[in-house]
C-alpha positions as CSV (number, residue, x, y, z in Angstrom):
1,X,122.2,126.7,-48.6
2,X,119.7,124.3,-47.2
3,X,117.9,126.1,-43.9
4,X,116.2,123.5,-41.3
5,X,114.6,123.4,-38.2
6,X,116.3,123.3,-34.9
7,X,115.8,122.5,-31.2
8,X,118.4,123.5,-28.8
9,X,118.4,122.1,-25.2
10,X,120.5,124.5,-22.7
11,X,121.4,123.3,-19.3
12,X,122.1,126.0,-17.4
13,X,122.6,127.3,-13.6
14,X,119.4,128.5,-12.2
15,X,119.8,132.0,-12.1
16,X,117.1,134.8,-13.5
17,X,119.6,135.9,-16.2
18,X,120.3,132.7,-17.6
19,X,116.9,132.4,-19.8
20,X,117.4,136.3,-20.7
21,X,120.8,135.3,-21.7
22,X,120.3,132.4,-23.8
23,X,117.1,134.5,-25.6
24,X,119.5,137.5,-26.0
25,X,121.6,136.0,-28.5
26,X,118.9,134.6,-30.5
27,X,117.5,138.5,-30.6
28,X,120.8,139.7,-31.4
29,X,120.2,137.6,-34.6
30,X,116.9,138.0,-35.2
31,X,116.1,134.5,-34.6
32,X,112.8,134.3,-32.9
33,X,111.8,130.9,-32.0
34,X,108.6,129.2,-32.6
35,X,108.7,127.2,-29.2
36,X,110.2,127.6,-25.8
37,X,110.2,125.7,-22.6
38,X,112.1,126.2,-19.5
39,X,111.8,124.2,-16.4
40,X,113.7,123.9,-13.1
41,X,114.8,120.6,-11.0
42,X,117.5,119.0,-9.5
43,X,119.3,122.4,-9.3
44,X,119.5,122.7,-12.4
45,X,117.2,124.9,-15.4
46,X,116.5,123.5,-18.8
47,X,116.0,125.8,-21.8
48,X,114.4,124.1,-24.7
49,X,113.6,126.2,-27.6
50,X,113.1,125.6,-31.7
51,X,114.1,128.1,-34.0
52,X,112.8,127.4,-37.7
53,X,114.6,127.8,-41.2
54,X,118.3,128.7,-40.1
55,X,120.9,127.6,-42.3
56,X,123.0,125.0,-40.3
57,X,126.0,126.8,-40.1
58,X,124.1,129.4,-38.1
59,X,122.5,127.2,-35.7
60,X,125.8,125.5,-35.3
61,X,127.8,129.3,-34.4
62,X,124.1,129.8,-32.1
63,X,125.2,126.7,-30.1
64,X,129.1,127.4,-29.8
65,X,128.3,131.0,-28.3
66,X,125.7,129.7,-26.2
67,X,128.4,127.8,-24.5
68,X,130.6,130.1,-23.6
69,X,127.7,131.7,-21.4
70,X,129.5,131.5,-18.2
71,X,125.9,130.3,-16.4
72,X,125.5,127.8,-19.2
73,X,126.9,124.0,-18.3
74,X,125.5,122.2,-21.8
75,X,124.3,122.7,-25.1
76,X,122.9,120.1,-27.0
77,X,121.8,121.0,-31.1
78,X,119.3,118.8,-32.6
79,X,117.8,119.3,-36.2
80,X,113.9,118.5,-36.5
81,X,111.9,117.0,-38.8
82,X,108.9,118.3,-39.5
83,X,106.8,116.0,-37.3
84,X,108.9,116.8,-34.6
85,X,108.8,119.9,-34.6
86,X,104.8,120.1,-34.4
87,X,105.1,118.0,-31.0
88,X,107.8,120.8,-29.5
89,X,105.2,123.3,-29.9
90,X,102.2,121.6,-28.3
């Protein structure tokens, strides 16, 4: 089973337990991401993160349960190549 890197970009309501939500079920896995941004705007809070080496089926169940977070509006799921990766983090 091939594991890659992933960035996952959350839209989400601003609200102070939408970040601890989104983390939560990446620590319910054990997934501890290398990078993670959130900013606020427009009314809106963005939640980027990478998590590295997860098989894709995982990443892909991450970004369906993510969803159903009732303060969540948008998931978008994006696999990295190395390169990218390195500029996430900076």
């Amino acid at each position: 089973m091939s594991h890659e890197n992933w960035r996952f970009e959350v839209e989400a309501m601003v609200d102070p337990q939408s970040l601890l939500r989104v983390l939560g079920l990446f620590a319910q896995r054990s997934v501890v991401p290398d990078a993670l941004q959130m900013r606020v705007g427009g009314g809106r809070m963005t939640i980027c993160l990478t998590a590295p080496d997860l098989p894709e089926a995982q990443a892909m169940i991450i970004a369906a349960k993510l969803e159903q977070i009732v303060l969540v509006d948008g998931v978008r799921l994006d696999a990295l190549e190395q390169g990218e990766r390195q500029q996430v983090a900076a």
